[in-house]
C-alpha positions as protocol buffer text, in pm:
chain_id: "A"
residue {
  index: 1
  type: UNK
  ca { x: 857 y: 2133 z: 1124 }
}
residue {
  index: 2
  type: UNK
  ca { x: 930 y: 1878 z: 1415 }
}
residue {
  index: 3
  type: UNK
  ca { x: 573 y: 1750 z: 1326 }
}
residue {
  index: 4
  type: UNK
  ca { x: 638 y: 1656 z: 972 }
}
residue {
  index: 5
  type: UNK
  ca { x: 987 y: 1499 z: 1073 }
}
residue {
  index: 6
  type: UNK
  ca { x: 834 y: 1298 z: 1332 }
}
residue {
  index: 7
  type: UNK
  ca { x: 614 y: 1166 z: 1022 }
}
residue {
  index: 8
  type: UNK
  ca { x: 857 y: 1088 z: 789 }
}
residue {
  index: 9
  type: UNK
  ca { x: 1110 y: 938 z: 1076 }
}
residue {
  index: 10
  type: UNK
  ca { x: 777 y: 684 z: 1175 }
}
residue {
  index: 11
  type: UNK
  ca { x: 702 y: 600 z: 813 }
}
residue {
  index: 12
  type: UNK
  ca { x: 1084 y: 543 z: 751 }
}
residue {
  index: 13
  type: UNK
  ca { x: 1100 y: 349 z: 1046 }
}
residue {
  index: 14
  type: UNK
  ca { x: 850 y: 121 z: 968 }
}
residue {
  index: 15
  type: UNK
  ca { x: 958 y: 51 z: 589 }
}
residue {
  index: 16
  type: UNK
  ca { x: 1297 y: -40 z: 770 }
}
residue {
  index: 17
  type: UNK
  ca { x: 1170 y: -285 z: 1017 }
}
residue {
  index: 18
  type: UNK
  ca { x: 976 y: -482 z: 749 }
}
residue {
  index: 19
  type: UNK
  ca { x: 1280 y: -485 z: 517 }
}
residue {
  index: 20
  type: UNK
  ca { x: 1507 y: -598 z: 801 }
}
residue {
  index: 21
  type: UNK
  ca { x: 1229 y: -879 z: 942 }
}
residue {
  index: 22
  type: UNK
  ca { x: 1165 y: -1008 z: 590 }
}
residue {
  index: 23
  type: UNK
  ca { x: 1522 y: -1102 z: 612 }
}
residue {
  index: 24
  type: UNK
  ca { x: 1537 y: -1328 z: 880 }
}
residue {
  index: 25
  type: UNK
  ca { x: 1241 y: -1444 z: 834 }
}
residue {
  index: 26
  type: UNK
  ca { x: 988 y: -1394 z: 503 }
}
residue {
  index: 27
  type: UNK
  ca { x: 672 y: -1497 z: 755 }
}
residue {
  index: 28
  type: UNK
  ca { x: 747 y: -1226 z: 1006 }
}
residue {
  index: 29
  type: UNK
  ca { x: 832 y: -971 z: 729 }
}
residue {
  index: 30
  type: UNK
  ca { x: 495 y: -1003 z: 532 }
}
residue {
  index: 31
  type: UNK
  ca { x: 300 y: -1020 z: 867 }
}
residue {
  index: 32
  type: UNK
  ca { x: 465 y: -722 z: 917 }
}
residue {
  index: 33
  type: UNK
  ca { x: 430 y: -542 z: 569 }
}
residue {
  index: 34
  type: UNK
  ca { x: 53 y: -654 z: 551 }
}
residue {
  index: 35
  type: UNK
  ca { x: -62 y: -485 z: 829 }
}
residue {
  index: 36
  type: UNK
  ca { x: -216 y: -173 z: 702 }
}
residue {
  index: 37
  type: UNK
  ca { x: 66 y: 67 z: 873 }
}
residue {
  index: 38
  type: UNK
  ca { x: 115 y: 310 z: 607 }
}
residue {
  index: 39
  type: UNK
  ca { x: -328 y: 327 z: 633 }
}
residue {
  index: 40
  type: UNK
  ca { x: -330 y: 396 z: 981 }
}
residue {
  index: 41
  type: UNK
  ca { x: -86 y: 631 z: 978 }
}
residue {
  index: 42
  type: UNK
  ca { x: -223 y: 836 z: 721 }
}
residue {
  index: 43
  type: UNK
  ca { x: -548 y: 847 z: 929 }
}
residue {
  index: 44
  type: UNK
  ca { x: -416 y: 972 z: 1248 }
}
residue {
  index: 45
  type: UNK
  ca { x: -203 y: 1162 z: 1035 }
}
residue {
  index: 46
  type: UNK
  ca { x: -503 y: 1337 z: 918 }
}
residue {
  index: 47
  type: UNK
  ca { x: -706 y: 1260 z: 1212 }
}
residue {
  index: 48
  type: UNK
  ca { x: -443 y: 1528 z: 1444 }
}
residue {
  index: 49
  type: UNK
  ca { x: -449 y: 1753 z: 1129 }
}
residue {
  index: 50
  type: UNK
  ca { x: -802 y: 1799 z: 1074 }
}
residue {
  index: 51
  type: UNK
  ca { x: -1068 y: 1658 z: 1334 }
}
residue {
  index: 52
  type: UNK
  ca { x: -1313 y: 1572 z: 1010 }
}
residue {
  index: 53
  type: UNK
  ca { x: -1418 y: 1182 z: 1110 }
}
residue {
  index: 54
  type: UNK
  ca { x: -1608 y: 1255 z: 794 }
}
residue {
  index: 55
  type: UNK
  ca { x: -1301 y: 1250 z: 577 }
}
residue {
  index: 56
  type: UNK
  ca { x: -1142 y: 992 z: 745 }
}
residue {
  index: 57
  type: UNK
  ca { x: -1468 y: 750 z: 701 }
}
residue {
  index: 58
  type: UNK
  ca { x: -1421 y: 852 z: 316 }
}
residue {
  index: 59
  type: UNK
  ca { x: -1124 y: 758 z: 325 }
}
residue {
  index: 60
  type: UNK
  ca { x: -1151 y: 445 z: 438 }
}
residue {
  index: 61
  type: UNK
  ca { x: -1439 y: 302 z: 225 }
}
residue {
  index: 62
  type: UNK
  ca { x: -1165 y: 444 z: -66 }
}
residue {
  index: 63
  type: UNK
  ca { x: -928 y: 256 z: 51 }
}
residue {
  index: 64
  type: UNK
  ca { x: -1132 y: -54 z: 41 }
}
residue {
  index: 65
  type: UNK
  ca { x: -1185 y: -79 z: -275 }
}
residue {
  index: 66
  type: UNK
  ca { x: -820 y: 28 z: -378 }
}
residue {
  index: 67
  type: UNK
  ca { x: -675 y: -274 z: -177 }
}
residue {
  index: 68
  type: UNK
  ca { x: -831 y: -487 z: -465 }
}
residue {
  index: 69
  type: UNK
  ca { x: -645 y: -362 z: -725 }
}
residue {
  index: 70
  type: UNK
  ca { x: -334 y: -360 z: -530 }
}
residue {
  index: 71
  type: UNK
  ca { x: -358 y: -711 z: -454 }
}
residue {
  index: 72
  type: UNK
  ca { x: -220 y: -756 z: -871 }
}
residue {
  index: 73
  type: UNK
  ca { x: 159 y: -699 z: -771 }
}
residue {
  index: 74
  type: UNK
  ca { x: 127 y: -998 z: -567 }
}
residue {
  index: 75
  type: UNK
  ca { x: -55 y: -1204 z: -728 }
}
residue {
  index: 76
  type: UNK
  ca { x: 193 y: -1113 z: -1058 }
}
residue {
  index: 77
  type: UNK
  ca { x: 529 y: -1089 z: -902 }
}
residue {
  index: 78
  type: UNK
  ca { x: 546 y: -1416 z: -814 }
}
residue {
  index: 79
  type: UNK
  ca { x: 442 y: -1624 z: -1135 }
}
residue {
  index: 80
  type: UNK
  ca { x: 658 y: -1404 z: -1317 }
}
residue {
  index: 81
  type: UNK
  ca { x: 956 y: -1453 z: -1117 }
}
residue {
  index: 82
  type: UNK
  ca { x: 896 y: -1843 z: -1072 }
}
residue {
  index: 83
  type: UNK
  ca { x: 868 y: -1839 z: -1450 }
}
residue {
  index: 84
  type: UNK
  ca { x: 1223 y: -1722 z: -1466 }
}
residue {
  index: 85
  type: UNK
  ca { x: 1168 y: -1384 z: -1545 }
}
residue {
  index: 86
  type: UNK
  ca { x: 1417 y: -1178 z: -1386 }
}
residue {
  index: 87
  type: UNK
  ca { x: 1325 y: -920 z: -1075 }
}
residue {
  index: 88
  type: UNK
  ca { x: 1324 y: -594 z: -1240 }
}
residue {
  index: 89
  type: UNK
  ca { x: 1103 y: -719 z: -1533 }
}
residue {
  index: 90
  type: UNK
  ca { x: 882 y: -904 z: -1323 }
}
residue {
  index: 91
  type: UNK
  ca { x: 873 y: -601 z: -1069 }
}
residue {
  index: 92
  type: UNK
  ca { x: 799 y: -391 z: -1368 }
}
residue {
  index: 93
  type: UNK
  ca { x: 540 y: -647 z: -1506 }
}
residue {
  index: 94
  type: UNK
  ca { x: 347 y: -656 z: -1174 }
}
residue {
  index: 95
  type: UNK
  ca { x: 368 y: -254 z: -1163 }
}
residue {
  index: 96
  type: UNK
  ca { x: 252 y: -214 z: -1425 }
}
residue {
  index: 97
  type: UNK
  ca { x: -101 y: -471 z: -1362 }
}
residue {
  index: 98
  type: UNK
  ca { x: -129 y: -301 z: -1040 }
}
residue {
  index: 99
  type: UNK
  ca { x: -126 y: 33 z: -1227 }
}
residue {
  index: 100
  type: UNK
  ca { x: -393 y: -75 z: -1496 }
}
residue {
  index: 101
  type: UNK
  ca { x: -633 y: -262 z: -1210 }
}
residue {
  index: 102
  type: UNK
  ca { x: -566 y: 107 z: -1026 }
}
residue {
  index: 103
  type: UNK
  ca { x: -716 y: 292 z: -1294 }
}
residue {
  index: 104
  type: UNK
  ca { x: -984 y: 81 z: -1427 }
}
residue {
  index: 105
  type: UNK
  ca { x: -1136 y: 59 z: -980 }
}
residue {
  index: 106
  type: UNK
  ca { x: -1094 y: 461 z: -1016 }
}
residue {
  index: 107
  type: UNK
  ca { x: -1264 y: 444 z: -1337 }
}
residue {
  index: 108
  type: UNK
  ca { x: -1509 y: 222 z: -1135 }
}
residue {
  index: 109
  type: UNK
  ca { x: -1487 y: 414 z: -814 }
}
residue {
  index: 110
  type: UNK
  ca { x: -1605 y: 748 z: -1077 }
}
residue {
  index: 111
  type: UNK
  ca { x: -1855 y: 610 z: -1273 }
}
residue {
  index: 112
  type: UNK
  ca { x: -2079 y: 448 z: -935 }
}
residue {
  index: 113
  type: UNK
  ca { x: -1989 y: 791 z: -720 }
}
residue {
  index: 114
  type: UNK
  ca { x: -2169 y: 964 z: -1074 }
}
């Protein structure tokens, strides 16, 4: 049990320290939030829970290719929102391409693994 706090109370913590950066100073905050933190956690998260390097080199390459796709919030967000559209609908909008470029790499990802 103190195990699976201490996970959530890292993740949490870092989540907070990008939100609070980002708000002194946008720069520091995305250096910050780009840094693959919630990827490297998950690994030694696994790593400690399992010992497979097998896995873990799996899921890596898989998380590779699913960077792409995720890369269609931010490239969305921010033409929407300079466009006038308000946050939540731009938020929403780039969501929802991020969701659509998700499945069509998985359907990707699927099809080349077949």
């Amino acid at each position: 049990m103190i195990y699976l706090v201490t996970k959530f109370a890292a993740t949490a913590l870092i989540v907070v320290l990008v939100s609070e950066l980002a708000k002194r100073s946008t720069l520091a905050g995305a250096i910050l939030a780009s840094i693959p933190t919630v990827s490297v956690l998950a690994m030694i998260w696994i790593y400690l829970e399992t010992r497979d390097t097998e896995r873990l080199a799996s899921f890596s390459v898989d998380i590779v290719w699913l960077v792409l796709p995720s890369l269609a919030l931010f490239a969305v967000l921010p033409v929407l929102l300079r466009l006038g559209l308000g946050f939540w609908w731009s938020l929403t909008a780039g969501i929802a391409a991020t969701a659509v470029a998700y499945w069509g790499s998985v359907q990707l990802m699927t099809w080349f693994r077949a």
